[in-house]
Steps between C-alpha positions, in 0.01 A plus 500: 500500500583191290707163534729425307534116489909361437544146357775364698624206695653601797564751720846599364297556242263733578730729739727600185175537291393713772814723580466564106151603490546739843790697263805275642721486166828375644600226744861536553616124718782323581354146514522233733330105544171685626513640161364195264112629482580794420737407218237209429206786446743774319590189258146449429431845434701515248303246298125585620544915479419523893591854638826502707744752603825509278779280697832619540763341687770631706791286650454643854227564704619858592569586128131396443325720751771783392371453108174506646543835735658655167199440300219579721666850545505602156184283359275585781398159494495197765768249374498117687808343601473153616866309661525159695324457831694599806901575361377650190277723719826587739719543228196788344498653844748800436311593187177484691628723748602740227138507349339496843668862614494649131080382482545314210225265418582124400308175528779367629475064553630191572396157495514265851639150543219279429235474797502122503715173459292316301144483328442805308638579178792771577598312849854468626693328193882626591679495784551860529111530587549438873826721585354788286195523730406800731253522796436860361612578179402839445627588849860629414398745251115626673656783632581553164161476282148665540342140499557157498322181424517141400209356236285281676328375175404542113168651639636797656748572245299826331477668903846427575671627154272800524565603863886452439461733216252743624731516810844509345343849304321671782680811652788436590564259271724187578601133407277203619581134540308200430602161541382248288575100643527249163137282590298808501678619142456176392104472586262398277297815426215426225307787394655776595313886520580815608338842492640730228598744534548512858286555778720598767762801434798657628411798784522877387770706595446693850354868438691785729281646793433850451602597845858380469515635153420831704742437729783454217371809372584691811778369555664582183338856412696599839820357392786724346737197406249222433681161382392182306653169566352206284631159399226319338244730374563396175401157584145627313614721185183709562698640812759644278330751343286569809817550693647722213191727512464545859901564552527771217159632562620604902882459438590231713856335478479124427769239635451178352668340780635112418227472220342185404340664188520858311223705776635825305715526131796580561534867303222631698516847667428384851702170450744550756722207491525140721664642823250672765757535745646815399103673496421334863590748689353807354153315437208645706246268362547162321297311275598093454306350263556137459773427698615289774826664625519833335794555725731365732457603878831405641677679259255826431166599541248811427503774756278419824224713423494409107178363387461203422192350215511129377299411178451096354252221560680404788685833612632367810632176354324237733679186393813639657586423840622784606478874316507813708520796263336807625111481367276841524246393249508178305251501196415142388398507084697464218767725411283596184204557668605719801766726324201662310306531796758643723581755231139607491490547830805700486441734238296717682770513802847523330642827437633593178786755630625185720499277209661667240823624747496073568509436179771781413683341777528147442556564121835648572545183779388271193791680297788467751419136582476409099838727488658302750396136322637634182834538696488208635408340129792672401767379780365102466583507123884428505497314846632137517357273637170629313280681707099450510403841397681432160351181455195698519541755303640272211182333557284802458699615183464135335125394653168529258294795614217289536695185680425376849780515759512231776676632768690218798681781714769609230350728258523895613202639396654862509700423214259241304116652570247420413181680365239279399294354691500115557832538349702394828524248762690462779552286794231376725530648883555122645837524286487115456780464265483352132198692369584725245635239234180301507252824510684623206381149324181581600469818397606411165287257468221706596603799232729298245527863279644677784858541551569348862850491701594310844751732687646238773744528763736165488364363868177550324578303190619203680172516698303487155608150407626624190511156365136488528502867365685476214359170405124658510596816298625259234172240462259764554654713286537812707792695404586723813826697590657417773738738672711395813632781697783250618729598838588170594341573877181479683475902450193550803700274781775692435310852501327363828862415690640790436156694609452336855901486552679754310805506711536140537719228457316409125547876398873443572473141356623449118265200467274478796262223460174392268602809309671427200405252224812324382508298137165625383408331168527619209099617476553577127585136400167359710310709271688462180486071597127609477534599163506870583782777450685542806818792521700572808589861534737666726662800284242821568578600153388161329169504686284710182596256264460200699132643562455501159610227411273319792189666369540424154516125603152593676371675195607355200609170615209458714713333757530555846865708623698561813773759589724383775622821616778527745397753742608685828429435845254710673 
């Protein structure tokens, strides 16, 4: 294998050369006083040709790791975000979270107050340099990450970029976080060499064991009313097919069950809607492919004796603390690789009377619960204040076929689906507030031909710095739509209240409190101040036209839009 040999000065230098040469294309950053080598080296790229990722800034940490999250999804590539030492790493730490429990891989960085007073080049210059100093760092977010480190020297730099790397894409996949104190950026690092390409790679996916894909196969060849619940199979888009094939092939009903991505289009026979509740208690077997809480035991559950099979590269989900679903066989492999497996092994076992009187029956269930959205679609178009499933449905009637939906809580998928896939996102499981507008940046910037909207709630929007937003969608040229489901209230405290107590005094109460969300902004000026077309809407009947007229700001204008759209209450 050969060296390559890099002509550079330092080793600011030679890490973005690096992170360019290992397929790194964007470093999204937020920048700080630890910052100067690395603006130093990308300054001197620009006149000497040396390889760096592209930098992109963001005005807030947790719009840069959000950007970042958004384009690794849809690119399928490792994007680097770099903010300042310790409070640009705390202010990050929600959208680390996010990408931590959805496996999204990110070099994600930060540089550390200098590592000495005096005597190096890159000591303590500023007063900040003392206050801003940890004892550890990377301590409040390793719970968080797969790995952590701080760079030593220039001479480790090529083992330390390519274990974060390598680790950040191994099964399951996840952020990483490297430190990187000013001195040791600032080092002198004269001939510089590498091996290229690499010599140490990501790990393989994990292969099923035959025995539990026996198991499985039991299991479900007994099984009258099998059931699958998936969130995040279509986290790989070779999943979707496989999960397409194996559901029609032995007529399985499919609830995509608070999807992160499309695991199954949504006009497919065995599609089955986003709800398992209803199909709980008549399941005698259940199949949960990728996905951490497929339902909620307080409030229902499967049958005692149903069967329960759970399929991912980490099917019991051991980074949570506590997660006690029933488990009779969990199959570690990728969703792609054990569907095909599992059907193979139950071909032989299934009976064909069984499965075509399933798949006779939950046709005609398929029918009455589409029948029974269309009513609903029906009911929410006249009602004042504007109801969600409208806001949908406009959406599906104005949206490109071939855009990408970002979904922050708001958007019903029943009456906006979906059927391509990679063609929707939705929240994270951590929930950390103020993703969706920054993935939506990302994910245009990672396919700028595509069509993409941001459907927000209002609590979500505020978290989103849309400041920050708006001003990023306007320099980097990323015209997005943004669509704020707005009900002036903190919609999940409220549904939580009147869950736990809903006889009490705050179900009687008019206003009970951290509820409602007096003198919001006007969100469509803070975009339109960003150069953007911003609309307030709060007549159901205006809402087509005001899509339109959104969308052709996105289109033709190649601008970024927002619809403020008055909304109500859950």
């Amino acid at each position: 294998m050969a060296r390559k040999e890099l002509k550079v000065e330092s080793v600011a230098e030679a890490y973005l050369a690096l992170l360019a040469e290992r397929g790194v294309e964007v470093l999204f950053a937020n920048a700080g006083t630890d910052f100067a080598p690395i603006v130093e080296a990308y300054a001197k790229a620009a006149h000497s040709g040396l390889p760096a990722p592209k930098p992109l800034i963001a005005a807030h940490e947790n719009l840069a790791i959000s950007m970042a999250h958004g384009y690794a999804v849809v690119s399928g590539k490792v994007p680097a975000v770099m903010v300042h030492v310790s409070v640009g790493t705390a202010n990050a730490l929600c959208g680390v979270f996010n990408a931590a429990r959805e496996n999204v891989p990110i070099l994600f960085t930060a540089g550390r107050s200098p590592l000495t007073e005096e005597g190096l080049a890159g000591a303590r210059d500023t007063y900040i340099h003392w206050a801003q100093e940890m004892f550890d760092q990377a301590g409040m977010l390793r719970e968080m990450v797969k790995w952590d480190y701080e760079l030593r020297n220039g001479a480790q730099l090529e083992t330390v970029i390519d274990r974060a790397l390598t680790l950040a894409t191994s099964p399951p996949e996840g952020p990483v976080y490297l430190s990187l104190p000013r001195e040791v950026l600032a080092e002198p690092l004269p001939g510089f060499s590498y091996n290229s390409p690499a010599r140490r790679v990501a790990a393989s996916p994990p292969a099923p064991h035959e025995a539990a894909v026996a198991a499985a196969a039991e299991i479900l060849a007994t099984a009258q009313h099998p059931l699958i619940i998936t969130a995040d199979a279509g986290r790989d888009l070779a999943a979707v097919p496989a999960l397409a094939e194996f559901a029609e092939r032995f007529a399985i009903p499919v609830v995509e069950h608070r999807q992160r991505y499309l695991c199954l289009p949504a006009d497919h026979p065995c599609h089955l809607g986003y709800n398992p509740g209803p199909m709980l208690e008549g399941a005698d077997a259940i199949l949960v492919i990728d996905c951490d809480v497929p339902w909620t035991p307080s409030r229902e559950a499967p049958p005692a004796d149903c069967r329960i099979i759970h399929i991912g590269v980490d099917p019991l989900f051991s980074r949570y603390p506590i997660r006690g679903f029933t488990c009779d066989v969990a199959i570690t492999g990728a969703t792609r690789l054990v569907l095909p497996r599992l059907g193979a092994a139950l071909a032989p076992l299934a009976d064909p009377t069984e499965i075509g009187m399933r798949r006779q029956l939950f046709a005609e269930q398929r029918e009455k619960q589409r029948a029974g959205w269309r009513k609903l679609g029906d009911e929410a178009k006249s009602l004042r204040p504007i109801h969600p499933a409208w806001v949908s449905a406009c959406l599906a009637a104005a949206r490109d076929p071939g855009s990408i939906l970002v979904n922050e809580y708001t958007l019903l998928p029943e009456h906006c689906p979906s059927t391509r896939p990679g063609s929707f996102f939705g929240s994270s499981p951590a929930a950390g507030l103020g993703w969706g507008a920054g993935a939506a940046l990302g994910i245009k910037l990672a396919e700028p031909d595509r069509e993409v909207v941001a459907v927000l709630g209002d609590g979500s929007y505020l978290f989103a710095n849309p400041v920050a937003v708006h001003h990023a969608a306007t320099a980097h040229r990323l015209p997005v739509l943004f669509v704020v489901v707005n009900n002036a209230m903190w919609g999940a405290v409220r549904r939580a209240t009147l869950g736990m107590y809903p006889n009490g005094e705050a179900a009687r109460s008019n206003r009970p409190p951290f509820i409602d969300l007096d003198e919001l902004p006007a969100f469509e000026q803070v975009c339109a101040a960003a150069g953007g077309y911003g609309e307030r809407v709060d007549d159901p009947a205006a809402l087509p036209d005001a899509f339109a007229r959104a969308l052709r700001a996105v289109r033709v204008e190649k601008r970024q839009a927002l619809l403020n759209v008055i909304c109500r209450g859950p």
